[in-house]
Steps between C-alpha positions, in 0.01 A plus 500: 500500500636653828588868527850415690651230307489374108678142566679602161852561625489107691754389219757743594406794270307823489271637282614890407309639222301373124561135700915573521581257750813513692750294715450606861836413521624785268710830543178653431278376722740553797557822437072582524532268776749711690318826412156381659750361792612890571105632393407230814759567722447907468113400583616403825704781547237759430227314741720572793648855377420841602314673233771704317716190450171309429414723236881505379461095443173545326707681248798253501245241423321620220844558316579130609169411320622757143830273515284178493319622231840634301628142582159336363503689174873387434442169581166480267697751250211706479487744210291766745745699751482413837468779776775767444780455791616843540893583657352723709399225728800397567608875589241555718620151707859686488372811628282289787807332575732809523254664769474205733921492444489824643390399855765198481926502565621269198385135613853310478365180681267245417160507699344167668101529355226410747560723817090668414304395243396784292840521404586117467213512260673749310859376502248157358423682207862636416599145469221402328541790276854408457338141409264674230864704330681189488216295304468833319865475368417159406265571307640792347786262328259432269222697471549859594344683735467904509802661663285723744314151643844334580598838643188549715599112635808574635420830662196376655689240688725803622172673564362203775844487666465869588145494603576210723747719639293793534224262663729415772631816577099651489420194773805551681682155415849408590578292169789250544811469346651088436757513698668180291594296782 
C-alpha cells in the first residue's frame, strides 16, 4: 500500500472516520478543502517572509489547522470536543489590525494586487480566505459552526489586506489604483 495515496476516494468519495465515506462533492468537503487551500497558500507566504511575519503565519496556520479539526468533528458528529476556539483570537487579529491602521489614511480606493510579491501573496490569501468564509457560511446553514471560528474568518481576511499593505509600504511599493477606463 503506498504512503501517498489509498486509491479509495477513485469513485468520487472520501473516507473520514469508522469507514464514513463522503461525497467529495459536498459542502463539507469544500469547506476542508478551502482551509488546507489558505494552510498552503500561507506556506508560501511564510517561505519568503521576514521572520516576525513568518512566525505571525506559523500562528495563523495552526489555528487554520484547530478550525479543520472543529469542522471534522462536526462533520463526523463526534461526541469528544474538538479544540476550544477561544474569542480572544479574533481580538487579538482586531488589535493587529488596528496598529497597522495606524500607519495608514483611510484606504477609499481599490488597490490593483501584484506590483511586489510578498504582498500579492498576501492580498492571495485574503481572497482565498474570503473563499474559506463563504464555504463556511455554507456550511453553517446546516450544521453550525462556533461563532468565534466564523468570526476569526472574516477578520483574518481583513488581517492579509493590511499586511499586504504594510508589506508594500515596508518595501517601498507604489500600489496602483484601477483607474476604470
Amino acid at each position: 500500500m503506498s504512503v501517498f495515496y489509498t486509491g479509495k476516494g477513485d469513485g468520487g468519495e472520501s473516507l473520514l472516520w469508522d469507514n464514513k465515506k463522503i461525497d467529495k462533492s459536498s459542502k463539507e468537503v469544500e469547506l476542508l478543502g478551502n482551509l488546507d487551500e489558505l494552510n498552503s497558500t500561507l506556506g508560501i507566504i511564510r517561505s519568503m517572509a521576514n521572520k516576525n511575519l513568518a512566525k505571525r503565519l506559523l500562528e495563523i496556520q495552526q489555528n487554520i489547522f484547530s478550525i479543520q479539526a472543529n469542522i471534522f468533528y462536526i462533520i463526523i458528529n463526534r461526541k469528544k470536543e474538538a479544540p476550544k476556539f477561544e474569542s480572544e483570537k479574533t481580538t487579538n487579529l482586531e488589535k493587529e489590525i488596528a496598529e497597522i491602521e495606524k500607519l495608514f489614511p483611510p484606504q477609499k480606493k481599490f488597490i490593483i494586487p501584484g506590483e511586489s510579491p510578498l504582498p500579492a501573496w498576501l492580498d492571495l490569501a485574503r481572497t482565498t480566505t474570503r473563499k474559506v468564509e463563504r464555504s463556511a457560511f455554507v456550511f453553517n446553514k446546516t450544521k453550525k459552526i462556533p461563532k468565534e471560528i466564523l468570526s476569526y474568518l472574516n477578520r483574518l481576511s481583513s488581517l492579509f489586506f493590511a499586511m499586504a499593505r504594510q508589506e508594500a509600504r515596508v518595501e517601498g511599493v507604489r500600489e496602483n489604483n484601477p483607474q476604470y477606463k
